[in-house]
N, C-alpha and C positions, 0 to 999 in steps of 0.2 A: 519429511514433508516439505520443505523449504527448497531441495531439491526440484523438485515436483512441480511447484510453485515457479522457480526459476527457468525450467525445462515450457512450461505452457508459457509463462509470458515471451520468452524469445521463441518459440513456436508462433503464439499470437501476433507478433508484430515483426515476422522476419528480421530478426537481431542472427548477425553474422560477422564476420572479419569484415565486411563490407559497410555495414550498418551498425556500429556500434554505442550503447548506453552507457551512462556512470548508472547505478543507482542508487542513492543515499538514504542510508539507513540506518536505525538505534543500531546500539551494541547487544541488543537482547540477545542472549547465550545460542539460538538456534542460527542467527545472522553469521556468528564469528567460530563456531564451531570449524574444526580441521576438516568435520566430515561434508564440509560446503561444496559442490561440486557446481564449477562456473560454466554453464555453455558459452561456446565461442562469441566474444563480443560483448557480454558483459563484464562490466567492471562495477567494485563496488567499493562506496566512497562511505566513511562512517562518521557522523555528526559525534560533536564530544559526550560523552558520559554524564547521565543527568540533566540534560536538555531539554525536554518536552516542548519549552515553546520556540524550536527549532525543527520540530520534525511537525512537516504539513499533513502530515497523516491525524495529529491531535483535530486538527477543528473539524473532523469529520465526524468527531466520536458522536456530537449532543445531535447530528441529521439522525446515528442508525441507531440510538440510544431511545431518540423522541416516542417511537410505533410501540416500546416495551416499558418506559419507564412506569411505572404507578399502573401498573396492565395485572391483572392476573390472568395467566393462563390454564387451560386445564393440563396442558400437559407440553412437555418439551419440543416435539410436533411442531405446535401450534405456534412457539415462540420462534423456530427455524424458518418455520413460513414468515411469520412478519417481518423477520430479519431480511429472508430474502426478498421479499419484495419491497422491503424500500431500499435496498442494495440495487436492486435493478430500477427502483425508479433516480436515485444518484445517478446512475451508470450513464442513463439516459439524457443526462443533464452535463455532458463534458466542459464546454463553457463555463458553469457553475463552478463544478468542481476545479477547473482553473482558476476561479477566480478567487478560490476560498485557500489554495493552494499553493502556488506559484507567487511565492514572495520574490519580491524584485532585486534582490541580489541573487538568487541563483545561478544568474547566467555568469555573474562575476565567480560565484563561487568556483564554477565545471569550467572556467578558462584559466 
Protein backbone atom coordinates (compact mmCIF):
# COMPACT_ATOMS: atom_id res chain seq x y z
CA UNK A 1 0.00 0.00 0.00
CA UNK A 2 2.78 2.47 0.64
CA UNK A 3 4.07 1.73 -2.58
CA UNK A 4 0.95 2.93 -4.10
CA UNK A 5 0.93 5.90 -1.93
CA UNK A 6 4.54 6.67 -3.17
CA UNK A 7 3.75 5.96 -7.00
CA UNK A 8 0.53 8.72 -6.82
CA UNK A 9 2.24 11.34 -4.88
CA UNK A 10 5.25 11.54 -7.43
CA UNK A 11 2.54 11.09 -10.13
CA UNK A 12 0.71 13.94 -8.46
CA UNK A 13 3.28 16.36 -8.28
CA UNK A 14 5.66 15.33 -11.13
CA UNK A 15 8.60 14.17 -8.91
CA UNK A 16 11.58 13.02 -11.28
CA UNK A 17 15.50 12.92 -11.50
CA UNK A 18 14.66 16.48 -12.45
CA UNK A 19 12.46 17.53 -9.55
CA UNK A 20 13.34 15.76 -6.71
CA UNK A 21 11.87 15.41 -2.61
CA UNK A 22 13.30 14.29 0.70
CA UNK A 23 10.41 12.92 2.42
CA UNK A 24 10.58 12.60 6.20
CA UNK A 25 9.05 10.11 7.96
CA UNK A 26 8.31 7.75 11.36
CA UNK A 27 9.97 4.55 11.24
CA UNK A 28 6.65 2.82 11.34
CA UNK A 29 7.40 -0.80 10.05
CA UNK A 30 5.60 -0.15 6.39
CA UNK A 31 7.96 3.19 5.78
CA UNK A 32 11.24 0.90 6.34
CA UNK A 33 10.19 -2.18 5.09
CA UNK A 34 12.78 -3.91 2.10
CA UNK A 35 9.78 -4.14 0.14
CA UNK A 36 9.79 0.02 -0.24
CA UNK A 37 9.95 0.61 -3.82
CA UNK A 38 11.19 4.40 -4.45
CA UNK A 39 10.04 6.12 -7.63
CA UNK A 40 12.60 8.06 -9.28
CA UNK A 41 13.36 11.35 -7.21
CA UNK A 42 12.24 10.41 -4.03
CA UNK A 43 14.30 10.18 -1.24
CA UNK A 44 13.42 9.31 2.15
CA UNK A 45 14.72 10.85 5.31
CA UNK A 46 13.73 9.21 8.88
CA UNK A 47 13.11 11.24 12.13
CA UNK A 48 14.48 9.40 15.25
CA UNK A 49 12.54 6.57 16.98
CA UNK A 50 9.94 7.62 19.33
CA UNK A 51 9.41 11.27 18.26
CA UNK A 52 5.96 12.12 17.77
CA UNK A 53 6.58 15.83 18.52
CA UNK A 54 8.78 15.81 15.61
CA UNK A 55 6.62 14.42 12.86
CA UNK A 56 4.19 17.40 11.61
CA UNK A 57 1.83 15.04 10.56
CA UNK A 58 0.89 14.54 14.78
CA UNK A 59 -0.93 18.18 14.90
CA UNK A 60 -3.30 17.11 12.20
CA UNK A 61 -4.51 14.30 14.10
CA UNK A 62 -7.29 16.51 16.75
CA UNK A 63 -8.62 18.69 12.90
CA UNK A 64 -9.63 14.87 11.41
CA UNK A 65 -10.30 13.35 14.86
CA UNK A 66 -12.74 16.69 15.74
CA UNK A 67 -16.02 15.41 12.98
CA UNK A 68 -15.90 11.65 14.90
CA UNK A 69 -14.82 12.04 18.35
CA UNK A 70 -17.95 11.61 20.85
CA UNK A 71 -20.10 10.98 17.27
CA UNK A 72 -21.94 7.72 17.06
CA UNK A 73 -22.36 6.46 13.94
CA UNK A 74 -24.64 3.89 12.45
CA UNK A 75 -22.43 2.32 10.69
CA UNK A 76 -18.68 2.26 9.23
CA UNK A 77 -19.95 4.11 5.86
CA UNK A 78 -20.97 6.88 7.74
CA UNK A 79 -17.75 7.44 9.63
CA UNK A 80 -15.45 7.06 6.02
CA UNK A 81 -17.64 9.90 4.88
CA UNK A 82 -17.08 12.16 7.77
CA UNK A 83 -13.43 11.28 7.61
CA UNK A 84 -13.34 12.26 4.10
CA UNK A 85 -14.86 15.25 4.19
CA UNK A 86 -13.14 17.11 6.57
CA UNK A 87 -9.89 15.59 4.76
CA UNK A 88 -10.98 17.36 1.83
CA UNK A 89 -11.96 20.40 3.78
CA UNK A 90 -7.89 20.30 5.24
CA UNK A 91 -6.93 19.87 1.77
CA UNK A 92 -8.49 22.76 0.83
CA UNK A 93 -6.78 24.88 3.28
CA UNK A 94 -2.93 24.43 2.07
CA UNK A 95 -1.86 27.73 3.91
CA UNK A 96 -3.20 26.14 7.14
CA UNK A 97 -1.93 23.12 6.79
CA UNK A 98 1.59 24.87 6.39
CA UNK A 99 1.32 26.74 8.96
CA UNK A 100 0.24 23.98 11.40
CA UNK A 101 3.28 22.02 9.86
CA UNK A 102 6.27 23.39 8.53
CA UNK A 103 8.31 23.96 11.62
CA UNK A 104 11.19 26.33 11.11
CA UNK A 105 13.94 24.21 11.12
CA UNK A 106 13.24 22.06 8.41
CA UNK A 107 14.75 23.80 5.85
CA UNK A 108 17.90 23.52 8.09
CA UNK A 109 17.13 20.13 8.45
CA UNK A 110 17.05 18.97 4.21
CA UNK A 111 20.27 21.25 3.80
Amino acid sequence: MFNRVLEDFARHFCISKNKQVVLVLDRAGWHTSDQVKLPEGIHLSFLPSHSPELQPAERLWTLTNEPIANHCFENLDAVEEALFQRCRQILDRPDFIRGLTNFYWWSKFAA
